[in-house]
N, C-alpha and C positions, 0 to 999 in steps of 0.2 A: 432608890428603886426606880423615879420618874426618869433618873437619866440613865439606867442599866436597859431599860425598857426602849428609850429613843437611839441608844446603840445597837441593838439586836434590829430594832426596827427598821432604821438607815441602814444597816449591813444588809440584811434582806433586800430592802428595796437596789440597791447598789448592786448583787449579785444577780436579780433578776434583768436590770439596766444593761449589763454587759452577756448576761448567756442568751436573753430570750427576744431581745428587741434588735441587735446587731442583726443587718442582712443580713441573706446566704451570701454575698459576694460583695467585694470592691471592684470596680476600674481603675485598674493603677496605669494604663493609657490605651490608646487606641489600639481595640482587637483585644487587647487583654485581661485579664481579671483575674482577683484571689479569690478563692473559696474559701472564705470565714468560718472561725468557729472548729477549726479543724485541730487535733491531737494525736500523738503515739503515744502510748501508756502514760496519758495526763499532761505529757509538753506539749505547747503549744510547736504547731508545724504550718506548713506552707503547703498547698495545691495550689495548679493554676489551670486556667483556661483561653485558649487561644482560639480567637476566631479565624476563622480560613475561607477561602472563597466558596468551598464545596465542602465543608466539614467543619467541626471545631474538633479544636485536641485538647486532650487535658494533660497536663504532666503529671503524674501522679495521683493516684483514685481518693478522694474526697470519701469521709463517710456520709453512709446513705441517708437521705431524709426528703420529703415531699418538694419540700421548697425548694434546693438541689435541683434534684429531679424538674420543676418546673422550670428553674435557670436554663437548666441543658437544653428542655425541648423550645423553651422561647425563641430559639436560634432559627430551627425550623431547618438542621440539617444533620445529616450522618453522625454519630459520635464516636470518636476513636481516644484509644488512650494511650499513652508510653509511660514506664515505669523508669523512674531514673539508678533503681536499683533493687534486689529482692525483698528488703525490708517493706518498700513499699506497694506490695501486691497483696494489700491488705484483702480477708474477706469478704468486704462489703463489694468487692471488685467482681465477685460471683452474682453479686444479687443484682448490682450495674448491668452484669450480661443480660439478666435474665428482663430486667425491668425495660431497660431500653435499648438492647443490641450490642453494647458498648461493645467494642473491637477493640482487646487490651493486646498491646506490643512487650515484648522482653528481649531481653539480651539470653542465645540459649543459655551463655555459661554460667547465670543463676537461674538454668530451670532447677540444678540443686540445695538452694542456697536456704539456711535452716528457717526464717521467717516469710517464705513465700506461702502464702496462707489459698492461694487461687490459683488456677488455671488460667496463664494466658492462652490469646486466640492464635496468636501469631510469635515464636521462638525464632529472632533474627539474628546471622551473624555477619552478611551485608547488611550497612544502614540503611534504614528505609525513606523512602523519599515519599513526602505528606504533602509538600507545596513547594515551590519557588523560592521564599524567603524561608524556608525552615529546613537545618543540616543536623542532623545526628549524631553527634557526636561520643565515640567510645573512648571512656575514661577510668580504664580499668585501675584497681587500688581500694575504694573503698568496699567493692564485692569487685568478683571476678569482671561482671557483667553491669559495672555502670556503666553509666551513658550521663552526655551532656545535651540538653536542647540550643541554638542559636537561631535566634528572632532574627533577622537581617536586617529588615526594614527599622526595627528600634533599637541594633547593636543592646538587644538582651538575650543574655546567657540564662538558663535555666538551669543551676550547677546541681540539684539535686543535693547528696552529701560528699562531691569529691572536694567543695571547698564552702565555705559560709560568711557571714560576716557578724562582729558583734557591731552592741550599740555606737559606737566612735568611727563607724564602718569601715574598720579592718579588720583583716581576713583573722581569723581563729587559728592560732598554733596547733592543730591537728598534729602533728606529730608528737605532741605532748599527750594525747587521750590514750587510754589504753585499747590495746588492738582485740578483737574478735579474731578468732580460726578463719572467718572467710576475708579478714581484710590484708591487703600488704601494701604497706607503708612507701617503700623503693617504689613499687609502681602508682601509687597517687600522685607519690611528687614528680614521676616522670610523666602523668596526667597531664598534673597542674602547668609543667612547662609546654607542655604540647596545645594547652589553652590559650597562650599565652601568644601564638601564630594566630587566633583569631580575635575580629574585631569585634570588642561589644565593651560598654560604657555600665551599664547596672547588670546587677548577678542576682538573680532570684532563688534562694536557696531552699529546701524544701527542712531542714531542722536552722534554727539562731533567726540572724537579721537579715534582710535584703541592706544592698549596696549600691546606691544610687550613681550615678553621674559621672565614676571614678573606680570604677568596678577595677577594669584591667590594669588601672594604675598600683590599686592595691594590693592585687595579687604580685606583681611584677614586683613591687618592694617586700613583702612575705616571701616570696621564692630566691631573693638576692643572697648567697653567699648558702644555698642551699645544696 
């Protein structure tokens, strides 16, 4: 019984150590950060946030919470956001607007796309230009209307879901997964080689693992004899 009691106990304590004490966010390097703590129907996912001279940008909408909300404004500037795909234009992306202005960007050809839960502010089908070191990249295949972000300054890719990586940091056979009505396959992979002309070293993806050091090199072995 003493030790059915010290398990339930340590579990609890253990569960609260990792939901309630983990910041809102990492630095994963200069200008940049994850938004911790984040999920789509219970997997763990990836947001991020990039600082800019006159803005920060977020790739993908974070759900909402005070602390969040206190990260962003510590910046002490403009907040805009880019969805890397329709999935992730979650609700909370309404309440972002309302709470602090957030200027959400999309690709039009998922203003249809069945999990768009919000209204963006801005429906683009020129890429839009946010700074200097930041390109937009469209990477259509996983929805009509992804998009890839490219960091210049620290050669990172912010792949969204047109590629990911698992824990051994190679890319994920995606063409093995089964497809959704809004996803095509021929054009992810003709994505994935069109990524493959730009330069970047780690791949920040928004579902699986980031890929540090060796980003492009992975992909480039994944897409060989594709």
């Amino acid at each position: 019984m003493k030790m059915i009691t010290y398990l339930i106990v340590s579990a609890m304590f253990f569960n609260s150590c990792n939901s309630n004490n983990e910041p809102a966010y990492t630095k994963l390097q200069t200008d940049i950060y994850e938004i911790n703590n984040q999920y789509f129907y219970k997997e763990k996912v990836h947001t991020y946030l990039i600082e800019l001279k006159d803005k920060v940008l977020l790739f993908d909408i974070p759900t909402y919470s005070e602390e969040i909300e206190k990260f962003i404004l510590s910046f002490d500037k403009p907040a805009f956001a880019i969805i890397s795909h329709g999935s992730c234009g979650i609700s909370d992306g309404t309440k972002w607007q309302e709470k602090i202005g957030l200027k959400v960007y999309a690709h039009k050809a998922d203003i249809n796309h069945p999990w768009l839960k919000m209204k963006p502010n801005v429906l683009f089908t020129e890429m839009p230009n946010f700074a200097d070191n930041i390109e937009v990249i469209y990477t259509p295949g996983h929805s009509a209307g992804a998009i890839c972000v490219l960091e210049k300054n620290s050669k990172t890719l912010f792949s969204g879901d047109t590629f990911y990586g698992n824990k051994k940091g190679e890319v994920i056979d995606f063409s093995q997964e089964s497809q959704s009505d809004y996803e095509n396959l021929d054009n992810r992979m003709a994505s994935c080689r069109k990524l493959l002309e730009y330069d970047f070293i780690n791949v920040y993806p928004f579902h699986y693992e980031i890929i540090n050091g060796n980003g492009k090199e992975r992909l480039s072995e994944y897409m060989k004899n594709r």
